[in-house]
PASEBA-1860 file (N, C-alpha, C; in nm, 3 decimals):
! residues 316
1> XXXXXXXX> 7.609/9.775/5.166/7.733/9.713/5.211/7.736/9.716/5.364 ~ 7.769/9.622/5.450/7.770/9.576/5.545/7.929/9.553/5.581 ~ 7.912/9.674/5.716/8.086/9.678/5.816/8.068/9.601/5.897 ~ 8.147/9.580/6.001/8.135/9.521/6.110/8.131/9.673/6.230 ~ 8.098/9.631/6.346/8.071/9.729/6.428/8.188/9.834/6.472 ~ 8.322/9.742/6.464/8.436/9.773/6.523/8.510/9.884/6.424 ~ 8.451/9.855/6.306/8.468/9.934/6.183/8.416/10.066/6.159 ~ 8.298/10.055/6.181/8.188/10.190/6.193/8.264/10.249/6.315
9> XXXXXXXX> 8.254/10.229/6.407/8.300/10.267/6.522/8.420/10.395/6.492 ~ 8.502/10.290/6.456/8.639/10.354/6.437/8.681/10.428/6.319 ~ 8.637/10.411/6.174/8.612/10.511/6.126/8.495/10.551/6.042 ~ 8.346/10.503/6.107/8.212/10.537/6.007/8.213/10.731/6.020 ~ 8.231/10.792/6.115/8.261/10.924/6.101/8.331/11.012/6.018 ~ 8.401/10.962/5.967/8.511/11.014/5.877/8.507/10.973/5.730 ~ 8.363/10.857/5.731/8.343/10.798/5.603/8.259/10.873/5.511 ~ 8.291/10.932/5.381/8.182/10.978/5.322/8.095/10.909/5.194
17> XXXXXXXX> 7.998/10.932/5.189/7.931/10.850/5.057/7.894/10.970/4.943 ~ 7.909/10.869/4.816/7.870/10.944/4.680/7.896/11.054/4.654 ~ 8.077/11.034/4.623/8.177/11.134/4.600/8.190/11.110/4.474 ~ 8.192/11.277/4.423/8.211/11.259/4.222/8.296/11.265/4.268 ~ 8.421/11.154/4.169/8.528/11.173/4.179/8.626/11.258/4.085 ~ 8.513/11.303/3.967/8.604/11.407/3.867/8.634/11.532/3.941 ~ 8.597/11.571/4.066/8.642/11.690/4.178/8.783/11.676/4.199 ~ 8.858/11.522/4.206/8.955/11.482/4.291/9.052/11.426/4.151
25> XXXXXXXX> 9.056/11.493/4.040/9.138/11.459/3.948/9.167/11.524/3.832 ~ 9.280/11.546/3.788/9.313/11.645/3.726/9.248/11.717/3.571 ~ 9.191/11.583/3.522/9.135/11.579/3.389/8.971/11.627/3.438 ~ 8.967/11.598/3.521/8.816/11.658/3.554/8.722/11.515/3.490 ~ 8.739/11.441/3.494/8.602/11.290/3.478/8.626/11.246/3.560 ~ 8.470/11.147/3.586/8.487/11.055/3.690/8.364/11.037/3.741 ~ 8.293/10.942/3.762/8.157/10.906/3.842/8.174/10.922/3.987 ~ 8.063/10.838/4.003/8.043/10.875/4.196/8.150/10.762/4.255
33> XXXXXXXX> 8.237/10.747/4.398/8.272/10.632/4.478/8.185/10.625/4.585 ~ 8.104/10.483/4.553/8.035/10.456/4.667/8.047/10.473/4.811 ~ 8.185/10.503/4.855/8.276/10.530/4.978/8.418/10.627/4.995 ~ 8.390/10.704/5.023/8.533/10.791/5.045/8.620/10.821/5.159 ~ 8.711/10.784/5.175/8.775/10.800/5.359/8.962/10.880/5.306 ~ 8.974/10.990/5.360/9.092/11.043/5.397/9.152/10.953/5.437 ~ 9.306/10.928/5.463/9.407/10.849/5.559/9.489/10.942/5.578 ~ 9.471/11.055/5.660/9.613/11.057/5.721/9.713/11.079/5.797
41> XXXXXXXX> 9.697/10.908/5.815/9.794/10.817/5.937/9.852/10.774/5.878 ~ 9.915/10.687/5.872/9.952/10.551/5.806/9.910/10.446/5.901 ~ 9.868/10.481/6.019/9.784/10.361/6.068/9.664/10.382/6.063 ~ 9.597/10.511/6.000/9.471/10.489/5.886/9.466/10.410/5.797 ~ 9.560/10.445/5.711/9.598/10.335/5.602/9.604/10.190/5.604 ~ 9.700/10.185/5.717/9.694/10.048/5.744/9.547/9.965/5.804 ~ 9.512/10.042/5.864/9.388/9.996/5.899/9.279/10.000/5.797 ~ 9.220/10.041/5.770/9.125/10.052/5.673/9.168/9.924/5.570
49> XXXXXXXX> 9.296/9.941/5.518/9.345/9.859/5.412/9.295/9.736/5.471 ~ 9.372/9.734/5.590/9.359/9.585/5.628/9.201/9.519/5.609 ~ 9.124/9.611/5.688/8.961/9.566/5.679/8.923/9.519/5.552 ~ 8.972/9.605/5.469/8.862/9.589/5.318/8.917/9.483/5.255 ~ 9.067/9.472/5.247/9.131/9.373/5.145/9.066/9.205/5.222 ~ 9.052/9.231/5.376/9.062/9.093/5.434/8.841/9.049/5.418 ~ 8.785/9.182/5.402/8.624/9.172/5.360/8.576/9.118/5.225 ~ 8.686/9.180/5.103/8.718/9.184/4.991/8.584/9.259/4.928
57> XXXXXXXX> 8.670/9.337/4.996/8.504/9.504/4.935/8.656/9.544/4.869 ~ 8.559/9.642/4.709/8.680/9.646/4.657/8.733/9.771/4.704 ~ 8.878/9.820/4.738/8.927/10.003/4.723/9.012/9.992/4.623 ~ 8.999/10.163/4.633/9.143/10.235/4.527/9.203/10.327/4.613 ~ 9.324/10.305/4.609/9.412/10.452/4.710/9.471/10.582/4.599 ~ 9.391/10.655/4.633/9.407/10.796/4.569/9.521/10.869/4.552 ~ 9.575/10.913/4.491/9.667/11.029/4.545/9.642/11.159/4.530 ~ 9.752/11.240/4.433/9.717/11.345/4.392/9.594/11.391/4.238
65> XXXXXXXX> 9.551/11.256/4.205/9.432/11.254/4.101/9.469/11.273/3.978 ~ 9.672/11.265/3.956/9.708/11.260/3.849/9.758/11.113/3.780 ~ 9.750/11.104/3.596/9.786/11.011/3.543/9.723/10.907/3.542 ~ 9.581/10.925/3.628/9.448/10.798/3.611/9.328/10.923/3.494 ~ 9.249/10.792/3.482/9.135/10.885/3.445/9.015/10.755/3.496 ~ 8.918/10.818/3.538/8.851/10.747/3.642/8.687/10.700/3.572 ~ 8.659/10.634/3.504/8.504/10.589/3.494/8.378/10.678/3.506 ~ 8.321/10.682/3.413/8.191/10.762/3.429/8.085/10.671/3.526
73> XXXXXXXX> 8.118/10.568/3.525/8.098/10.508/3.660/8.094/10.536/3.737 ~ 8.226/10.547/3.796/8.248/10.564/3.916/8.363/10.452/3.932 ~ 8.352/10.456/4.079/8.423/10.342/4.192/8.297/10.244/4.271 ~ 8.270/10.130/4.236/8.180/10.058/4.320/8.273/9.997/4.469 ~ 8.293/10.085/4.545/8.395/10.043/4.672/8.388/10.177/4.768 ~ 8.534/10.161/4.790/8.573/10.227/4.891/8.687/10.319/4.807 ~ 8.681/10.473/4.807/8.835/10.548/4.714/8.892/10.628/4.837 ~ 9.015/10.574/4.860/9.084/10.599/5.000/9.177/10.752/4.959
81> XXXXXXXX> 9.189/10.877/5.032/9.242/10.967/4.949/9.359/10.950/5.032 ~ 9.478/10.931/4.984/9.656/10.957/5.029/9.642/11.065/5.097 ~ 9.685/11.103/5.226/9.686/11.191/5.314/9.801/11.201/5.407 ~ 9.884/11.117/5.383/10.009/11.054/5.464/10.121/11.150/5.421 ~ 10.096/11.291/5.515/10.239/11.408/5.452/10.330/11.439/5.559 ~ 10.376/11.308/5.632/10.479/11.340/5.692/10.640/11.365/5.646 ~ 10.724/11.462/5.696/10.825/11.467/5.629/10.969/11.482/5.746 ~ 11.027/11.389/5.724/11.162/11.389/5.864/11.326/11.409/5.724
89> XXXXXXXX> 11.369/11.509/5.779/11.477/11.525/5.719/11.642/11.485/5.795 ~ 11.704/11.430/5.671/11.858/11.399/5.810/11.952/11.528/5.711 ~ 11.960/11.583/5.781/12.032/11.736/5.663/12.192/11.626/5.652 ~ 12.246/11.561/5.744/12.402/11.535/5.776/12.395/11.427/5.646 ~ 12.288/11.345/5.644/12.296/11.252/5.557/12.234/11.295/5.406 ~ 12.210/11.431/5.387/12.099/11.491/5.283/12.038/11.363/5.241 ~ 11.954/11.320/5.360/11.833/11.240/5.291/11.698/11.254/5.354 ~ 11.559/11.199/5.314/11.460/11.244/5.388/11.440/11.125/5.343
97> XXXXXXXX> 11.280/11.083/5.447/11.185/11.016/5.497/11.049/11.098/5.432 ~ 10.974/11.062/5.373/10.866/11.120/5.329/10.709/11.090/5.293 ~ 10.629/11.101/5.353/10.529/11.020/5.330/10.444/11.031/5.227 ~ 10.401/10.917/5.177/10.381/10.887/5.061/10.273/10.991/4.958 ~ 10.191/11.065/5.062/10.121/11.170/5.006/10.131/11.286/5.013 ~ 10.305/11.338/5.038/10.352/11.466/5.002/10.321/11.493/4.861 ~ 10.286/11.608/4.848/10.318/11.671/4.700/10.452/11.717/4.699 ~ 10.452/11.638/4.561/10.589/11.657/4.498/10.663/11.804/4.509
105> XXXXXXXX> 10.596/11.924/4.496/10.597/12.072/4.482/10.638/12.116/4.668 ~ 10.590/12.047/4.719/10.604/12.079/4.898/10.780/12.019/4.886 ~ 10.779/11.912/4.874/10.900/11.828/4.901/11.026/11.869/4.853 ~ 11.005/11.944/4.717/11.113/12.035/4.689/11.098/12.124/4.698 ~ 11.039/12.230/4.728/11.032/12.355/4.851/11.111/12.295/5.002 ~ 11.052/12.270/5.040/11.116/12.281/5.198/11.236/12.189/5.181 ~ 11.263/12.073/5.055/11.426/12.048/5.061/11.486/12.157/5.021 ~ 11.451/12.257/4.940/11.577/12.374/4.915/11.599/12.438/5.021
113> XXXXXXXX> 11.484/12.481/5.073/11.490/12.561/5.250/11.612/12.506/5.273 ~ 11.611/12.404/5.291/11.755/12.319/5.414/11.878/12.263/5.266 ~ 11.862/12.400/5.167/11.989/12.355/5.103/12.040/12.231/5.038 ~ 11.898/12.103/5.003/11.919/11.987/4.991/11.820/12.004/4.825 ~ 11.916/11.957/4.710/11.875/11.947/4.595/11.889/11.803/4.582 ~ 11.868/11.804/4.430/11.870/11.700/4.324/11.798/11.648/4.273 ~ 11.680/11.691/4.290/11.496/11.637/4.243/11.448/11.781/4.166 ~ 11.549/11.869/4.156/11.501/11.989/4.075/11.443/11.949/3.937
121> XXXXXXXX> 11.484/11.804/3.855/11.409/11.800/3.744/11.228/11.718/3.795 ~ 11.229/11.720/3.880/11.095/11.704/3.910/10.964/11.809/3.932 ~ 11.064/11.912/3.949/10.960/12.071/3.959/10.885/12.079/3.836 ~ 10.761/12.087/3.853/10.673/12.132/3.734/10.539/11.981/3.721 ~ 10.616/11.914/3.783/10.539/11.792/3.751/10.453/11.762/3.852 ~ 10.295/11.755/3.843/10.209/11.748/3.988/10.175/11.632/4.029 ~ 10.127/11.594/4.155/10.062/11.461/4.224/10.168/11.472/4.380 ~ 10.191/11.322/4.381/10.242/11.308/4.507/10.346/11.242/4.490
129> XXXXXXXX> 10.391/11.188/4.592/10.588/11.138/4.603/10.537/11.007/4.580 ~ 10.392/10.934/4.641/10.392/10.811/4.609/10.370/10.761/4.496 ~ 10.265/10.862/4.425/10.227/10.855/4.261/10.385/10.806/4.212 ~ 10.469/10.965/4.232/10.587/10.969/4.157/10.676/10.820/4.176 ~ 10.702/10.755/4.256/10.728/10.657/4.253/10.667/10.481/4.217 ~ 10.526/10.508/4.245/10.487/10.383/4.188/10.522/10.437/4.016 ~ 10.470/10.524/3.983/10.504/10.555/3.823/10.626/10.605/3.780 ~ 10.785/10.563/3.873/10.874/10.635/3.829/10.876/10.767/3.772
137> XXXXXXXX> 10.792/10.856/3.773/10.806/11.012/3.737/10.981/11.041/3.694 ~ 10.957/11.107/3.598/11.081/11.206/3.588/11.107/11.251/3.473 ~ 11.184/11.345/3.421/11.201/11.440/3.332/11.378/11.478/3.308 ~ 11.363/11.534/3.189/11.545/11.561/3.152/11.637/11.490/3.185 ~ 11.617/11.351/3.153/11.689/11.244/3.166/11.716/11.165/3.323 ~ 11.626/11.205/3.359/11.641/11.124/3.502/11.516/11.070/3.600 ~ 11.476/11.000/3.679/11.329/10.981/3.716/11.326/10.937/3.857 ~ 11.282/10.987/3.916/11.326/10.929/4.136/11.361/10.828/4.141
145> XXXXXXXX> 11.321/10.750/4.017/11.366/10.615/4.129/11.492/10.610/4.136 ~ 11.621/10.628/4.021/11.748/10.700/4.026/11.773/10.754/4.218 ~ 11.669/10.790/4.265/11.678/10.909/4.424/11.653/10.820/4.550 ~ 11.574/10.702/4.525/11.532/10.579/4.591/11.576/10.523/4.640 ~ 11.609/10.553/4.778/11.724/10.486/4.844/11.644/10.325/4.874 ~ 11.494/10.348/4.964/11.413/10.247/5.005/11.295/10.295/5.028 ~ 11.171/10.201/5.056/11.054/10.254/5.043/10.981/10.160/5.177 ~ 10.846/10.232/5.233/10.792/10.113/5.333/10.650/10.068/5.239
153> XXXXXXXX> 10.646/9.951/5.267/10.513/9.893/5.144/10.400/9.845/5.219 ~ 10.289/9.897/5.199/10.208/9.783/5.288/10.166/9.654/5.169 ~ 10.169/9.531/5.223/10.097/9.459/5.113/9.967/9.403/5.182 ~ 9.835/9.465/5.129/9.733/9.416/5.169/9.698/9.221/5.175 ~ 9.628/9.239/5.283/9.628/9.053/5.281/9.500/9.041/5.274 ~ 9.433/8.889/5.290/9.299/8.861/5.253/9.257/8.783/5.379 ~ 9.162/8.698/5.325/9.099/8.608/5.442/9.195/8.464/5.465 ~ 9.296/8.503/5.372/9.329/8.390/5.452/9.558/8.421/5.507
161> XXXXXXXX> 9.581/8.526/5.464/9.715/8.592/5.522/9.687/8.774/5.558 ~ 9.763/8.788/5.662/9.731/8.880/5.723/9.794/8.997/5.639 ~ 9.791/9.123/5.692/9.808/9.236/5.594/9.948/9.258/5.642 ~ 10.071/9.311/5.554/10.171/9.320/5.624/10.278/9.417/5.586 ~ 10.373/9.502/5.625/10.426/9.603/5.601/10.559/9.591/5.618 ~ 10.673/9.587/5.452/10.825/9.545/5.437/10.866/9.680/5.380 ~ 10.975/9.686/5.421/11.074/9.802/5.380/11.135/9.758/5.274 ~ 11.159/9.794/5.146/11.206/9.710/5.026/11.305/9.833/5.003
169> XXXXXXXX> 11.436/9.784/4.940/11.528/9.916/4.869/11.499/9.891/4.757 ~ 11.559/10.016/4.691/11.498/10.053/4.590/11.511/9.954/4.451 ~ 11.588/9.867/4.459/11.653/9.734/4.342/11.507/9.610/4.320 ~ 11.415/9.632/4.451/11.308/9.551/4.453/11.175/9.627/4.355 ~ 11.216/9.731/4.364/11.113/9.820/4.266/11.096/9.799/4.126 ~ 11.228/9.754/4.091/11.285/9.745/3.957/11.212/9.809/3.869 ~ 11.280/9.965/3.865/11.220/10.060/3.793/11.216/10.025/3.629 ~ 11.197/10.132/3.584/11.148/10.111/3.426/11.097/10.257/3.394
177> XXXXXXXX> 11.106/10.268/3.235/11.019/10.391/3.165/10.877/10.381/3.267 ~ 10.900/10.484/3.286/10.766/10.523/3.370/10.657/10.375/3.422 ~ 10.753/10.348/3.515/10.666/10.238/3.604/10.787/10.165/3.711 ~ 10.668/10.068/3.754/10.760/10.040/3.875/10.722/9.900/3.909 ~ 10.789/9.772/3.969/10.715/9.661/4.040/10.586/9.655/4.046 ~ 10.533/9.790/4.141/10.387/9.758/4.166/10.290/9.825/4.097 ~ 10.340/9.893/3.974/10.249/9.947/3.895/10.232/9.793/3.769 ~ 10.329/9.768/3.777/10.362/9.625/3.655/10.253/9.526/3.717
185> XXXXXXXX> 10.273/9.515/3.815/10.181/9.398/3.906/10.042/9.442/3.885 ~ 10.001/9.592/3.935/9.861/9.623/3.895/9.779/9.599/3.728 ~ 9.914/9.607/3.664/9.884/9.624/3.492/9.830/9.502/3.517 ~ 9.908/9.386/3.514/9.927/9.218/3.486/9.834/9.183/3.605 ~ 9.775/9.244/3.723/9.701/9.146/3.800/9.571/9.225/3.821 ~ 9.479/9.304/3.745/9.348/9.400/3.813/9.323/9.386/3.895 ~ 9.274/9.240/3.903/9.147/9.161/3.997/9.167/9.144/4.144 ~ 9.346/9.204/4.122/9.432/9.163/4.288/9.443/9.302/4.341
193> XXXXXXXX> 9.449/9.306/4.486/9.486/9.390/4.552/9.628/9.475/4.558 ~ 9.707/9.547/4.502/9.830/9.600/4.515/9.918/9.637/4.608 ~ 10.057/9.629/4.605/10.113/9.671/4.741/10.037/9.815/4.754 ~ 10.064/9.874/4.825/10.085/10.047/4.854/10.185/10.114/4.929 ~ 10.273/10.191/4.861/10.356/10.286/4.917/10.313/10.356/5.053 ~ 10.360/10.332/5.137/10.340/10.435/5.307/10.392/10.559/5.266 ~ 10.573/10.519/5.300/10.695/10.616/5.268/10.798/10.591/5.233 ~ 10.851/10.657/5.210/11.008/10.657/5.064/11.156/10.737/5.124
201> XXXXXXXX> 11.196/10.693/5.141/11.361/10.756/5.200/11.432/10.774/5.031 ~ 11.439/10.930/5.020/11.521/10.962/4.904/11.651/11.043/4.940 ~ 11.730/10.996/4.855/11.868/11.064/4.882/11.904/11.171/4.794 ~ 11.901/11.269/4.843/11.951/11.404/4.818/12.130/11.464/4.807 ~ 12.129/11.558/4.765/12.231/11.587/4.764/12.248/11.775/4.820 ~ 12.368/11.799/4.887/12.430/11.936/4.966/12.396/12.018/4.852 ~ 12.345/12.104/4.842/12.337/12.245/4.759/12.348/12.346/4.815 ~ 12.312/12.460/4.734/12.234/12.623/4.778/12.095/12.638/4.738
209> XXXXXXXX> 12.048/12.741/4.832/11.886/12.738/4.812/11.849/12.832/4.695 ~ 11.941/12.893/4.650/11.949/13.003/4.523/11.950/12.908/4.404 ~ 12.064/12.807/4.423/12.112/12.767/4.319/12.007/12.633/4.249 ~ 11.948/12.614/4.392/11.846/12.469/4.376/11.703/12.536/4.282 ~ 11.677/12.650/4.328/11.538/12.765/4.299/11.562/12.770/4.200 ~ 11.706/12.847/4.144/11.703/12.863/3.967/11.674/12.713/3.885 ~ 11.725/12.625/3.947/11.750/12.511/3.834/11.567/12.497/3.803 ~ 11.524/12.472/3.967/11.381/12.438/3.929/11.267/12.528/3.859
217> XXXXXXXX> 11.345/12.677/3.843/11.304/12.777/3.751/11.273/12.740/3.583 ~ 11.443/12.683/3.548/11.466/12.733/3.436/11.385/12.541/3.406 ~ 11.380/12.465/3.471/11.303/12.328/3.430/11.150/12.377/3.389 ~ 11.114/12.485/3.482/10.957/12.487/3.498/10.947/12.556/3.396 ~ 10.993/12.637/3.332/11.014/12.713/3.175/11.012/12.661/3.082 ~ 11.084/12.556/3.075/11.066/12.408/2.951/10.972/12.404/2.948 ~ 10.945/12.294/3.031/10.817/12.275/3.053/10.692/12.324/3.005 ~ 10.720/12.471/3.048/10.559/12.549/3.009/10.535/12.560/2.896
225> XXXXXXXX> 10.629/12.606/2.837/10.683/12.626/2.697/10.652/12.521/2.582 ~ 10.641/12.413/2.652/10.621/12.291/2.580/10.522/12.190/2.602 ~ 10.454/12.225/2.688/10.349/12.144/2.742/10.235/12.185/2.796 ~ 10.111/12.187/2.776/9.974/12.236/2.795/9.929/12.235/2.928 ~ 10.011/12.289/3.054/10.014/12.285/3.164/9.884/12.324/3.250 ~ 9.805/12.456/3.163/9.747/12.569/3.190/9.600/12.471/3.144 ~ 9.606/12.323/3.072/9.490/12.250/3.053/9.468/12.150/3.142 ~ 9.335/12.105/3.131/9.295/11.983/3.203/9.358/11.859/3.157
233> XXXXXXXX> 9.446/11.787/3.212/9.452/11.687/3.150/9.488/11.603/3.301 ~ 9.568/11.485/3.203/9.580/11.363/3.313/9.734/11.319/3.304 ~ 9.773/11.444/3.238/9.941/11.442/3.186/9.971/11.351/3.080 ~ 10.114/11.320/3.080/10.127/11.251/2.881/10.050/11.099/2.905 ~ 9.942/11.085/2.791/9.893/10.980/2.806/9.930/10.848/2.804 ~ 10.101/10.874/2.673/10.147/10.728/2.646/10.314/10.741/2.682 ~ 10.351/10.608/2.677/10.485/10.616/2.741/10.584/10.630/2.571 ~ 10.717/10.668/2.615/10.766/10.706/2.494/10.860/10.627/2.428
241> XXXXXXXX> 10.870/10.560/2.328/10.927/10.416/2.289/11.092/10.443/2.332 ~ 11.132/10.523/2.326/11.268/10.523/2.349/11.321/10.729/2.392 ~ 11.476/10.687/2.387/11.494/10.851/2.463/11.525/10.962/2.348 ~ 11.507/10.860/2.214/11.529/11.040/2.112/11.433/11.107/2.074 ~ 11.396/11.206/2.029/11.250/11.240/1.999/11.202/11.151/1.877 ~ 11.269/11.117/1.806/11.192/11.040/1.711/11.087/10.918/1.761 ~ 11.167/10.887/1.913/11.099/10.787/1.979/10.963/10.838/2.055 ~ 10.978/10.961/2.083/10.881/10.993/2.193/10.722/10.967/2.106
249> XXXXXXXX> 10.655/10.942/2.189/10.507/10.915/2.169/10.448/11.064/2.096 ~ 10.460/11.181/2.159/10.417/11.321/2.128/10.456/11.290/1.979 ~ 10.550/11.288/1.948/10.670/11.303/1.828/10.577/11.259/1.679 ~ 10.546/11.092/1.743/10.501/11.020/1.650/10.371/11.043/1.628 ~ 10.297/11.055/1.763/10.116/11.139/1.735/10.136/11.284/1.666 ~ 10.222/11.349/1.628/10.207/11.447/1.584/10.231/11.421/1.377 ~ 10.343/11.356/1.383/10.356/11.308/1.271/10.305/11.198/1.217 ~ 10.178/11.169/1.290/10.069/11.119/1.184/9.938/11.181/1.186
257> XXXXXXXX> 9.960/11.273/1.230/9.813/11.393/1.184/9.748/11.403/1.323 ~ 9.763/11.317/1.468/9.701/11.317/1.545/9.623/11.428/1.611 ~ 9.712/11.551/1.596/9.641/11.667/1.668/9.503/11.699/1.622 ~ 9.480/11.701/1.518/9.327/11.680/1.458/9.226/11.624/1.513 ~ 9.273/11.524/1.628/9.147/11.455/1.651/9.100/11.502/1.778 ~ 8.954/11.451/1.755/8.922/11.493/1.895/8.798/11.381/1.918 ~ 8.743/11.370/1.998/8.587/11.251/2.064/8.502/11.342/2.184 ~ 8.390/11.399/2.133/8.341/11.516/2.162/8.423/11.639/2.257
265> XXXXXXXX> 8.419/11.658/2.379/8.540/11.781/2.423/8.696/11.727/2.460 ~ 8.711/11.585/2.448/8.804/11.539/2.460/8.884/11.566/2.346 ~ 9.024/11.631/2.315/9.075/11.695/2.210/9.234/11.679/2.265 ~ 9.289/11.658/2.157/9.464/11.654/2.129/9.496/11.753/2.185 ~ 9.601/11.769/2.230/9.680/11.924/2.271/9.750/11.962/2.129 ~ 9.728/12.092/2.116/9.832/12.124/1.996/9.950/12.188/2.009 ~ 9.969/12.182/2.157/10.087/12.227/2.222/10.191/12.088/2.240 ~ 10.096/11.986/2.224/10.207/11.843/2.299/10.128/11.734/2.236
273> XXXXXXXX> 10.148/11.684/2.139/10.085/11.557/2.124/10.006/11.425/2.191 ~ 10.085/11.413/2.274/10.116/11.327/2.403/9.982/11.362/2.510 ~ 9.938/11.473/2.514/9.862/11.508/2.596/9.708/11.511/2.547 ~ 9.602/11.472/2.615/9.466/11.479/2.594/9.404/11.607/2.689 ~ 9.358/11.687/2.637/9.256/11.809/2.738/9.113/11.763/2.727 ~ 9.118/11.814/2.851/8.916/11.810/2.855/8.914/11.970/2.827 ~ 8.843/11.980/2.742/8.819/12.086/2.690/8.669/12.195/2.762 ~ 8.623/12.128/2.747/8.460/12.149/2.877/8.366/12.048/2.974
281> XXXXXXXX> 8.335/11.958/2.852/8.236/11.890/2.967/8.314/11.717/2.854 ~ 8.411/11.705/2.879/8.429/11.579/2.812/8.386/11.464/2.980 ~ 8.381/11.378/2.838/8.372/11.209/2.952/8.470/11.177/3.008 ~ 8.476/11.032/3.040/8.586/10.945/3.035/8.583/10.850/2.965 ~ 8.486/10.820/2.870/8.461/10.752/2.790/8.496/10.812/2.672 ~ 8.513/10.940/2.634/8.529/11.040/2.524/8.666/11.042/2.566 ~ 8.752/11.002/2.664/8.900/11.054/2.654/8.945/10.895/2.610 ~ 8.897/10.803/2.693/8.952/10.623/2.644/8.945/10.619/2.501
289> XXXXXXXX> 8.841/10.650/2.455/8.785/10.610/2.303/8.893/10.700/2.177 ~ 8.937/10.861/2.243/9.047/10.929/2.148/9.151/10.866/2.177 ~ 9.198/10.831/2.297/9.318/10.712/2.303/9.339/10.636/2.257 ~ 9.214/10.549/2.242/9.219/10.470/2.142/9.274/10.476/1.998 ~ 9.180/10.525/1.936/9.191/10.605/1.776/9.385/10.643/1.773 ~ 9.397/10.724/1.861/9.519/10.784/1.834/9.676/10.676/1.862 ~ 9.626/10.560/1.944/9.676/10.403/1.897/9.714/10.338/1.835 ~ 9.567/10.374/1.754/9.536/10.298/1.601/9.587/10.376/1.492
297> XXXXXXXX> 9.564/10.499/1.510/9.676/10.578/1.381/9.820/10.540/1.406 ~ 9.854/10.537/1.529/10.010/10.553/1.528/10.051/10.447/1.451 ~ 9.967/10.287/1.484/10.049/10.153/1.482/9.985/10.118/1.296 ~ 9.904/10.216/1.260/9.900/10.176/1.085/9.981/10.269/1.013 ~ 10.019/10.358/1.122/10.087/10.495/1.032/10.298/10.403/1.063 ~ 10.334/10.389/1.186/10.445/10.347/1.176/10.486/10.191/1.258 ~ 10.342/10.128/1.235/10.362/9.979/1.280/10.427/9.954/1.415 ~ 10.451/10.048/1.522/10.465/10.019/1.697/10.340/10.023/1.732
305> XXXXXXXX> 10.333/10.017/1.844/10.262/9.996/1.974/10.242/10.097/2.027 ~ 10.169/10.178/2.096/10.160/10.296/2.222/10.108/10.189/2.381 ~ 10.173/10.193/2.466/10.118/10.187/2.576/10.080/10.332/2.662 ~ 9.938/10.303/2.734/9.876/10.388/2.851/10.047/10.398/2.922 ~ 10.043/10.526/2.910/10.134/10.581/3.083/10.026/10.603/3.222 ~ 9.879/10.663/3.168/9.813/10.662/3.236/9.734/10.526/3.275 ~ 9.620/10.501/3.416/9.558/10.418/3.395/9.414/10.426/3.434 ~ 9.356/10.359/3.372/9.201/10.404/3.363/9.189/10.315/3.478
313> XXXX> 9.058/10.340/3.586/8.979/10.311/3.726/8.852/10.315/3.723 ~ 8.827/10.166/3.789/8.707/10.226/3.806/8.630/10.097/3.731 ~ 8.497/10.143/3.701/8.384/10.033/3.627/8.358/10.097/3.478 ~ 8.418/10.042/3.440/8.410/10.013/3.276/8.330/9.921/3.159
END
């Protein structure tokens, strides 16, 4: 693959080649990316983006390596890792500015510091603020984008419109069960380049730092309690047809025998339905293929559908 000079220049130093990427993701699969580059600037981001989308070499922007599962392939491109952890707080307005590759776990830490809750049902849940928002994240009846005041977007351009960066509020996102605008767009368009999240202005609310700590205590207790935390996975694989448990995906993979299955170390959780572990040396081809199967039981056992919450990357 062939840069231009101005490119090497500016960031061939910082570029690395033939990165496993099952290092950089939670389930542990993943082939090599022909190219790996940190961003974090956001005029890393922006830059780089701009080059590749307008070269049409392909990338993927990384985050925290949760809720994908990545190709025994690999990445034939460029896999850009989210590095963008700036964080500006307005305490008067309890709202922050946050860049898009905070971890979620930082962001509510240092908002309780300054006495600023309301994302406590997000404790327990890993990746980054941008993940959490392209995928609407959330738990115990509520999900950020609910917190979303506005977001900054870059939308990569090509050879023939330039690359360009809009502040959208949060009504342009038009959230959903676990997704968002530009996760919908990625589903419905592969072959296209996606916006990307910079940073996110969320609105908070006045608390105590005692009172913010317990809540995100007694959430992270659920949680454990109920979900295979302590395993490899890529978190709940499918989204959940509706909000009673009869609806939830776990619910229904359990009550059709699903925990049973497994596609060599790739194996059901028997703690959570919903969830796939790599157990030792599974694939990513051994986790797609039990996804599969466990699909196909649900929709002969009670005639719905499962959709991926997660999404598979990569060369397939």
């Amino acid at each position: 693959m062939n840069f231009s000079e101005d490119f090497t220049n500016k960031y061939g130093k910082n570029i690395e080649e033939n990165i496993l990427l099952r290092d950089f993701t939670s389930i542990g699969v993943g082939g090599v990316a022909d190219y790996f580059y940190r961003a974090q600037r956001v005029e890393d981001m922006v830059g780089i983006v701009s080059y590749l989308a307008k070269e049409g070499i392909p990338y993927f922007v990384l985050g925290g390596g949760y809720n994908i599962v990545v190709s025994d392939l690999g990445f034939p491109g460029f896999v850009i890792k989210n590095e963008i952890k700036d964080i500006v707080f307005s305490q008067d307005k309890a709202e922050v500015i946050v860049g898009s590759g905070v971890e979620i776990s930082r962001l509510l830490m240092d908002s309780a510091s300054r006495d600023l809750g309301g994302l406590e049902f997000l404790f327990g849940i890993p990746g980054t603020i941008g993940g959490a928002v392209y995928g609407n994240a959330g738990a115990f009846g509520h999900t950020i984008g609910d917190f979303v005041r506005s977001a900054t977007v870059l939308f990569p351009g090509n050879e023939e419109k330039k690359t360009k960066i809009v502040r959208h509020t949060a009504k342009w996102f038009e959230f959903s069960n676990r997704s968002s605008k530009i996760k919908s767009f990625s589903q419905n368009h592969p072959m296209e380049n996606k916006p990307i999240i910079l940073s996110v202005r969320l609105q908070l609310c006045q608390s105590k730092k005692e009172v913010i700590l317990r809540k995100m205590q007694e959430n992270f207790k659920i949680k454990r309690d109920s979900q295979p935390l302590d395993g490899k996975s890529a978190g709940c694989i499918f989204k959940n047809l509706g909000v009673s448990k009869e609806q939830s995906a776990g619910f229904l993979i359990d009550q059709a025998g699903g925990k049973r299955f497994r596609v060599g170390d790739a194996v059901v959780s028997k703690k959570h339905a919903n969830f796939i572990l790599n157990r030792n040396k599974a694939t990513a081809e051994d986790i797609r293929r039990l996804a599969s199967q466990i699909k196909d039981l649900v929709r002969a056992e009670y005639r719905v559908g499962l959709d991926e919450e997660i999404e598979y990357v990569g060369k397939w």
